[in-house]
N, CA, C and O atoms as a GROMACS GRO file, in nm:
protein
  380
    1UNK      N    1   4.955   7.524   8.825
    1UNK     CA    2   4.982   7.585   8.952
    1UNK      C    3   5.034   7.726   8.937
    1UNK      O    4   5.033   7.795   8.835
    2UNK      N    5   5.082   7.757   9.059
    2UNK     CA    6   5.115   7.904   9.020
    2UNK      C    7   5.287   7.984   8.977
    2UNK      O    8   5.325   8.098   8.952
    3UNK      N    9   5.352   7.851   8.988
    3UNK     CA   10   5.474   7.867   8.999
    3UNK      C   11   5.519   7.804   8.858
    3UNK      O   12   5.484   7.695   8.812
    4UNK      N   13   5.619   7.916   8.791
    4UNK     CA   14   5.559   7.862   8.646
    4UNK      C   15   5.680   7.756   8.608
    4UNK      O   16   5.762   7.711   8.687
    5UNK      N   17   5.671   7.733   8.494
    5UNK     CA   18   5.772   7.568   8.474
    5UNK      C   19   5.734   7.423   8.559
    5UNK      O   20   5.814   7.329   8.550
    6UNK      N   21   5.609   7.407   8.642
    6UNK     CA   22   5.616   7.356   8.741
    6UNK      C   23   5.561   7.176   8.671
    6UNK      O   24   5.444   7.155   8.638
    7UNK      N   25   5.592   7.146   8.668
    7UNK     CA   26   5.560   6.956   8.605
    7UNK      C   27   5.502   6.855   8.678
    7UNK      O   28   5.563   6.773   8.747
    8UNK      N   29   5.328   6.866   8.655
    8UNK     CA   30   5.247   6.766   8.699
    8UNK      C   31   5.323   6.633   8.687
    8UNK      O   32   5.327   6.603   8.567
    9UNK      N   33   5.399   6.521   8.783
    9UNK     CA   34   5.373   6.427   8.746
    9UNK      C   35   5.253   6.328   8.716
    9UNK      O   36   5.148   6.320   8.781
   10UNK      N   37   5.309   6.214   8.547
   10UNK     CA   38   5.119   6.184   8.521
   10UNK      C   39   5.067   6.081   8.610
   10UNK      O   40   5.153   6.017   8.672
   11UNK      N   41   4.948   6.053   8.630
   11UNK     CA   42   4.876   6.030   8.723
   11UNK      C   43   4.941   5.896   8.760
   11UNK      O   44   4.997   5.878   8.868
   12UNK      N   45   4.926   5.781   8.643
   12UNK     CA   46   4.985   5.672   8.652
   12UNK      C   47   5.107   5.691   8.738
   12UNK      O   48   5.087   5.655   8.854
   13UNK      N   49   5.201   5.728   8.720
   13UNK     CA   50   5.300   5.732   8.777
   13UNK      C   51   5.290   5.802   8.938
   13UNK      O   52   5.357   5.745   9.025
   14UNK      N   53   5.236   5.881   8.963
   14UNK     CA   54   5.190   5.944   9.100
   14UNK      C   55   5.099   5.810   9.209
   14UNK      O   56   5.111   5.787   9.329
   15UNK      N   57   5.002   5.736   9.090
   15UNK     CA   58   4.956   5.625   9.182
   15UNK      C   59   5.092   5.534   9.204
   15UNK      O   60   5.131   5.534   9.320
   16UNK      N   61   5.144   5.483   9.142
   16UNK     CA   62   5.238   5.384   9.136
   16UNK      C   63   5.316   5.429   9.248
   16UNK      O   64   5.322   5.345   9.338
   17UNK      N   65   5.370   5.527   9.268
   17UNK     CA   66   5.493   5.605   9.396
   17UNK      C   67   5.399   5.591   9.538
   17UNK      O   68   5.467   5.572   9.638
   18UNK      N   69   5.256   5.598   9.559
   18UNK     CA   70   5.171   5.590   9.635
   18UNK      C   71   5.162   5.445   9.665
   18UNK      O   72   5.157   5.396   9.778
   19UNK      N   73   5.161   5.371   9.532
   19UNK     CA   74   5.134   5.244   9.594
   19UNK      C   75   5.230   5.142   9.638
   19UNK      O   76   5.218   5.038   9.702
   20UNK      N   77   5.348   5.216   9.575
   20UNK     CA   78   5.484   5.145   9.593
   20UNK      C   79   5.496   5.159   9.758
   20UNK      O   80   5.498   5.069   9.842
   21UNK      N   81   5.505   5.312   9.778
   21UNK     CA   82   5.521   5.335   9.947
   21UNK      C   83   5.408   5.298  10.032
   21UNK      O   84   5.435   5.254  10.143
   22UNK      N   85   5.330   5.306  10.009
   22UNK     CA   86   5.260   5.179  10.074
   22UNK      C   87   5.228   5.048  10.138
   22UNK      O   88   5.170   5.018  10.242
   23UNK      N   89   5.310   4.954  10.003
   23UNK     CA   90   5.316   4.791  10.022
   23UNK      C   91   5.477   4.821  10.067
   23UNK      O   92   5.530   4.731  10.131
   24UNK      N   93   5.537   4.910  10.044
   24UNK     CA   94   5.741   4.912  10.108
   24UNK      C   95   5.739   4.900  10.244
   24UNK      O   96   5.795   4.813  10.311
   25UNK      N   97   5.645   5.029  10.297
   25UNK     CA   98   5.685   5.109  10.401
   25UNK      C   99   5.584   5.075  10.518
   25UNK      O  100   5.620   5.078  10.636
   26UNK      N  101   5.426   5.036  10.469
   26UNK     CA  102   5.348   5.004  10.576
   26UNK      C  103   5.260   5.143  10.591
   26UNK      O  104   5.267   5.240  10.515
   27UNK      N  105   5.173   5.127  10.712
   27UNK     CA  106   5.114   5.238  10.749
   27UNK      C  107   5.164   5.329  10.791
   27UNK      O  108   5.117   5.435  10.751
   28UNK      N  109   5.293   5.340  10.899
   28UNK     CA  110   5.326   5.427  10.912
   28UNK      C  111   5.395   5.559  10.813
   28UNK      O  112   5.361   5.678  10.819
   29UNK      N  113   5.495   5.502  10.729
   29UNK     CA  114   5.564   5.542  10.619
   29UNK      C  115   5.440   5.618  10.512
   29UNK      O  116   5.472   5.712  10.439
   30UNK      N  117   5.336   5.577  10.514
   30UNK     CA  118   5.206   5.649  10.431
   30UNK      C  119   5.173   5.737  10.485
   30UNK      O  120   5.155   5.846  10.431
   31UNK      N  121   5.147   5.701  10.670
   31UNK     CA  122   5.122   5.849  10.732
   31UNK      C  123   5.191   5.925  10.753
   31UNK      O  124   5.142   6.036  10.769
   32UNK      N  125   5.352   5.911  10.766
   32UNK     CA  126   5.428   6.041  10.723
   32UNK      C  127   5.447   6.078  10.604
   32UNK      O  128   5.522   6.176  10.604
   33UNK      N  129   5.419   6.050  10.508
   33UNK     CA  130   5.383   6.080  10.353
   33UNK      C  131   5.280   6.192  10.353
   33UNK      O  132   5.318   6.304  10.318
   34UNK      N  133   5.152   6.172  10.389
   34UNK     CA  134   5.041   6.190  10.365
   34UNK      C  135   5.079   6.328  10.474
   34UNK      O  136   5.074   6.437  10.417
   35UNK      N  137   5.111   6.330  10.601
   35UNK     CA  138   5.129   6.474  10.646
   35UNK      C  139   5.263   6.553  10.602
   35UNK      O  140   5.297   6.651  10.668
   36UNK      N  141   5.336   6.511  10.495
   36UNK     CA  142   5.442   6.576  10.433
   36UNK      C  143   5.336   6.618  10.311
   36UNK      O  144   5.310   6.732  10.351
   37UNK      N  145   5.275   6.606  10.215
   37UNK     CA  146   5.206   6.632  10.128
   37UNK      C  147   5.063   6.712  10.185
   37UNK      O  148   4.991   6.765  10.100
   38UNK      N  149   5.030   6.719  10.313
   38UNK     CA  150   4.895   6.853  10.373
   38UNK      C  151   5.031   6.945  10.394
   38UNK      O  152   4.998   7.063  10.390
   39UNK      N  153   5.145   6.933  10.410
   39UNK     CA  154   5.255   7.025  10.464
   39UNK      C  155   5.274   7.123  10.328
   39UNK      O  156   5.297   7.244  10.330
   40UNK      N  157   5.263   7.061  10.241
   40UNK     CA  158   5.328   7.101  10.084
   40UNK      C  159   5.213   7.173  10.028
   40UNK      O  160   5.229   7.249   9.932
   41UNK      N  161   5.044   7.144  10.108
   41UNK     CA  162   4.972   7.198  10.030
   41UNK      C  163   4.853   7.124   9.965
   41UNK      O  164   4.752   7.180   9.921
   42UNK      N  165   4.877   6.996   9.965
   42UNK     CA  166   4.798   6.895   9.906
   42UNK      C  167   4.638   6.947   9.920
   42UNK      O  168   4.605   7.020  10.014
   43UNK      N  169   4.548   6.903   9.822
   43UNK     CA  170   4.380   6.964   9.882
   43UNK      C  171   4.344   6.828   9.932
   43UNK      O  172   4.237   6.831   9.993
   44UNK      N  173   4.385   6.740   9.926
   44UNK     CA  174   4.328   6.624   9.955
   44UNK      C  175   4.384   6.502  10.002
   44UNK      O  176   4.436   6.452   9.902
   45UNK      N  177   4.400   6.431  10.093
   45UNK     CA  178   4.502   6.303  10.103
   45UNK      C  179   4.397   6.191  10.092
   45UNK      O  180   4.276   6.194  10.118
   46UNK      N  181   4.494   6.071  10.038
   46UNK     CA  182   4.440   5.930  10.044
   46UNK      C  183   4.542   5.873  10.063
   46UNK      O  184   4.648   5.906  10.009
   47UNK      N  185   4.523   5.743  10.172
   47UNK     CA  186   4.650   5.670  10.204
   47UNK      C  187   4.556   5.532  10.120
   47UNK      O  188   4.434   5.517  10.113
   48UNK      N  189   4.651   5.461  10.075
   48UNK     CA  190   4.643   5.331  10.000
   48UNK      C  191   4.568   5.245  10.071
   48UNK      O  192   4.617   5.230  10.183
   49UNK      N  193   4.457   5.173  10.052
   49UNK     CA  194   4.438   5.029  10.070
   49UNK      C  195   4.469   5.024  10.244
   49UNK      O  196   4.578   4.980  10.280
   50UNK      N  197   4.364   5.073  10.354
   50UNK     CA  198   4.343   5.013  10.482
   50UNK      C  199   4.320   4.911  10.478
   50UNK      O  200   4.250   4.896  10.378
   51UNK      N  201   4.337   4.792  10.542
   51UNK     CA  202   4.230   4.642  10.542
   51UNK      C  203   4.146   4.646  10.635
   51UNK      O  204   4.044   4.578  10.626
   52UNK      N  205   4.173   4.741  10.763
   52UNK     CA  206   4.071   4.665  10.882
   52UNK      C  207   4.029   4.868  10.903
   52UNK      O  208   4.072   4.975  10.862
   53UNK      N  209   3.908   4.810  11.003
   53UNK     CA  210   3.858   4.943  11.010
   53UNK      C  211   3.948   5.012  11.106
   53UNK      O  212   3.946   5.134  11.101
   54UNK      N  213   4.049   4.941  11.219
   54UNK     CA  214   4.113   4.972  11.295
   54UNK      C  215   4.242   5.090  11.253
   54UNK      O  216   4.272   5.183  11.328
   55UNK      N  217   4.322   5.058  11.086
   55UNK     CA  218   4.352   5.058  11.063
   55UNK      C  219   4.343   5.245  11.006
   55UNK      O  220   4.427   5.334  11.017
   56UNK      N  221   4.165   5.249  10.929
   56UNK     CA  222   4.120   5.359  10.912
   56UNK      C  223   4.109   5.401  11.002
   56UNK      O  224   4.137   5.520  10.989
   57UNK      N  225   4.077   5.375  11.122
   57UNK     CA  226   4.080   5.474  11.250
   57UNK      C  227   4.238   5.557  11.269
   57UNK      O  228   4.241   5.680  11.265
   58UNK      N  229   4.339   5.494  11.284
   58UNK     CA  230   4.405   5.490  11.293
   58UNK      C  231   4.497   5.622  11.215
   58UNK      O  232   4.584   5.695  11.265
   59UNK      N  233   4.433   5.619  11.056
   59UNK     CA  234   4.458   5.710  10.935
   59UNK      C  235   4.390   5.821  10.954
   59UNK      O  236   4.447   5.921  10.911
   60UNK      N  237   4.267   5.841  11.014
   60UNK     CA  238   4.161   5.963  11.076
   60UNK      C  239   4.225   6.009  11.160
   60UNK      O  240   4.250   6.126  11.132
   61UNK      N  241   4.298   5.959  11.320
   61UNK     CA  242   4.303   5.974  11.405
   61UNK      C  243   4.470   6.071  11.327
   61UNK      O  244   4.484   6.194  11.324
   62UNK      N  245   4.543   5.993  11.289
   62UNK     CA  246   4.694   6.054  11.260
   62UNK      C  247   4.673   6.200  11.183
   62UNK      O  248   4.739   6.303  11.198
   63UNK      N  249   4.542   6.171  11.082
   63UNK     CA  250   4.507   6.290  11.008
   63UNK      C  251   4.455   6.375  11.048
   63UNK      O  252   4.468   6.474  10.977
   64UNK      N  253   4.378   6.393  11.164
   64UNK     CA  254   4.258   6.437  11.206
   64UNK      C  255   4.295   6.610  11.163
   64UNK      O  256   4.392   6.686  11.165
   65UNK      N  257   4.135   6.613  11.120
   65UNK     CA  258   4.133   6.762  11.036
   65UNK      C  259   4.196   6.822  10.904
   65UNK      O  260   4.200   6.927  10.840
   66UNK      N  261   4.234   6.714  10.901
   66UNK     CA  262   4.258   6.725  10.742
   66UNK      C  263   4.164   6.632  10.653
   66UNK      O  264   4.100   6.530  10.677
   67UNK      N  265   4.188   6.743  10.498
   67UNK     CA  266   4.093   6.675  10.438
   67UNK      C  267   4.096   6.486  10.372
   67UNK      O  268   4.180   6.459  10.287
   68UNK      N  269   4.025   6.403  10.409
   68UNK     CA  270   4.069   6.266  10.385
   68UNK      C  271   3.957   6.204  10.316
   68UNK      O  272   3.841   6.209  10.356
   69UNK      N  273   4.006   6.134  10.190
   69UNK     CA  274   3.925   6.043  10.103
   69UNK      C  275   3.969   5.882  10.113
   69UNK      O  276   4.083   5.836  10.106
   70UNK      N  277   3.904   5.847  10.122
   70UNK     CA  278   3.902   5.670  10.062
   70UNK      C  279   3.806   5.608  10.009
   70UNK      O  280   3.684   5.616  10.017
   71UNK      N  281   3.909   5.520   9.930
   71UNK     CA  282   3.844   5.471   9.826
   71UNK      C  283   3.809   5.327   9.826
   71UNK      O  284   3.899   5.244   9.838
   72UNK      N  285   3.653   5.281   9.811
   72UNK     CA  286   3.583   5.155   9.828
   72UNK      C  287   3.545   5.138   9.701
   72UNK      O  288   3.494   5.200   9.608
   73UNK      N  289   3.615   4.964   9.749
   73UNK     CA  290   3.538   4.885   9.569
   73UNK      C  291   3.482   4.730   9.683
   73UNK      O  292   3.539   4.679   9.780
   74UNK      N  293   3.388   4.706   9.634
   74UNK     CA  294   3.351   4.621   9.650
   74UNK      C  295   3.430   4.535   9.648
   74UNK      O  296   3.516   4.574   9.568
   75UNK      N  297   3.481   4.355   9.718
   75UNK     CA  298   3.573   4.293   9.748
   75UNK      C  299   3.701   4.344   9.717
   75UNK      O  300   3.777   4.289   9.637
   76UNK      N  301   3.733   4.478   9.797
   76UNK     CA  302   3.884   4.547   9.761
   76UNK      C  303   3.907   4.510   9.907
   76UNK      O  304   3.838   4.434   9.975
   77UNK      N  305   4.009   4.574   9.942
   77UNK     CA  306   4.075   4.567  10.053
   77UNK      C  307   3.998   4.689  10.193
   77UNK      O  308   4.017   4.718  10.311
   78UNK      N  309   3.962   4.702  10.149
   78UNK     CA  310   3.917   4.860  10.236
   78UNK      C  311   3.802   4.812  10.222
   78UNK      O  312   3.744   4.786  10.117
   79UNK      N  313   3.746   4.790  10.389
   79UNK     CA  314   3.635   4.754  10.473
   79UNK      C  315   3.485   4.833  10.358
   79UNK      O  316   3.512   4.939  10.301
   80UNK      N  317   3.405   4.799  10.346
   80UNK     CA  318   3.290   4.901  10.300
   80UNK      C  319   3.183   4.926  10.416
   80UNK      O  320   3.099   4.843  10.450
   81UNK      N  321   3.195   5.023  10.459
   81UNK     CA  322   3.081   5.044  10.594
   81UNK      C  323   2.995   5.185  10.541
   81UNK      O  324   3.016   5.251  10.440
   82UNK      N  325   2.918   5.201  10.619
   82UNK     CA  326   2.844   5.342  10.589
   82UNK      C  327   2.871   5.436  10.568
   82UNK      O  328   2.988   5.473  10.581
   83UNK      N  329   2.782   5.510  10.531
   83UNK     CA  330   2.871   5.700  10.513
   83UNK      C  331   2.889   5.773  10.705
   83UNK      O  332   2.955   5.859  10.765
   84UNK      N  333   2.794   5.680  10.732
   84UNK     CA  334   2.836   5.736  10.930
   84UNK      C  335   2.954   5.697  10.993
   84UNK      O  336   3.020   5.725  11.093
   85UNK      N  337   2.957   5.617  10.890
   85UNK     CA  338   3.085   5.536  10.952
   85UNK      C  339   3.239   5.602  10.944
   85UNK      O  340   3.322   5.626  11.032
   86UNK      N  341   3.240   5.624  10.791
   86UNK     CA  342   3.334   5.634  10.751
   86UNK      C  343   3.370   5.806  10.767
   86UNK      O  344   3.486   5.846  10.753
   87UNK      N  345   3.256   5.898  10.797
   87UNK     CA  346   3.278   6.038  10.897
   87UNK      C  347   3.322   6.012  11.050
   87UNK      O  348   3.369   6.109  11.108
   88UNK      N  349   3.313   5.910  11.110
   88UNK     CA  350   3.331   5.926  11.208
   88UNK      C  351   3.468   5.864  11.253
   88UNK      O  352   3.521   5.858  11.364
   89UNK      N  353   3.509   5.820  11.129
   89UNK     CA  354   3.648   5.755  11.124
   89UNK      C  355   3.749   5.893  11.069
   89UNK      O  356   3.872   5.886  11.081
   90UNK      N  357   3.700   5.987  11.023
   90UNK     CA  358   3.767   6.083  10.955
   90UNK      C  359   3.770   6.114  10.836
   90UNK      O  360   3.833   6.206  10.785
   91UNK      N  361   3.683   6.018  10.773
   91UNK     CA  362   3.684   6.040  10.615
   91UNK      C  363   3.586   6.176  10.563
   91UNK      O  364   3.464   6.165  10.559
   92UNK      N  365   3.617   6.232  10.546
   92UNK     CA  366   3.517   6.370  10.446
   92UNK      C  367   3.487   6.292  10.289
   92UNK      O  368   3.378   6.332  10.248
   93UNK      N  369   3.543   6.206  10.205
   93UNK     CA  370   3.513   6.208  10.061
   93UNK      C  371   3.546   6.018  10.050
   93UNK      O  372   3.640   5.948  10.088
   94UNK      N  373   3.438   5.993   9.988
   94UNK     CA  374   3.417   5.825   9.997
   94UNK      C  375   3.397   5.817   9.810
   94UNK      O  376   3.299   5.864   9.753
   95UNK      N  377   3.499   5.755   9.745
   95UNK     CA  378   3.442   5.725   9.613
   95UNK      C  379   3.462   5.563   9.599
   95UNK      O  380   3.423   5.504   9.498
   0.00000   0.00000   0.00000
């Protein structure tokens, strides 16, 4: 980054704080996470593990216009629907 001395935490540990606040705090506690981190600068947000599509609406709608990824695995927790789908829910980046 540009600010020098500055200490990537490693990834492992960055998922783990994500996933911890997540299963702690619920959806809401992720979505004020997730707009404290577009506040800070973030290029990208992902909130943990939606289950229902209501849920991703929900994460689009709180986010809206910011940049948003989620992530689908086959029998994971997070619905798998189309790429129309998942733009029109708010998602820009599907891996």
């Amino acid at each position: 980054g540009h600010t020098p001395g500055r200490r990537v935490v490693p990834l492992q540990e960055a998922a783990a704080r994500i996933r911890v606040a997540a299963e702690e705090h619920g959806l809401d506690e992720a979505l004020r996470r997730a707009e404290a981190f577009a506040s800070a600068g973030a290029d990208i947000l992902f909130v943990e593990a939606p289950e229902t599509e209501a849920e991703m609406e929900r994460v689009g709608e709180a986010l809206a216009g910011l940049p948003l990824l989620v992530n689908v695995v086959e029998g994971g927790k997070t619905p798998v629907l189309s790429r129309q789908r998942y733009v029109e829910l708010g998602y820009q980046v599907a891996i």
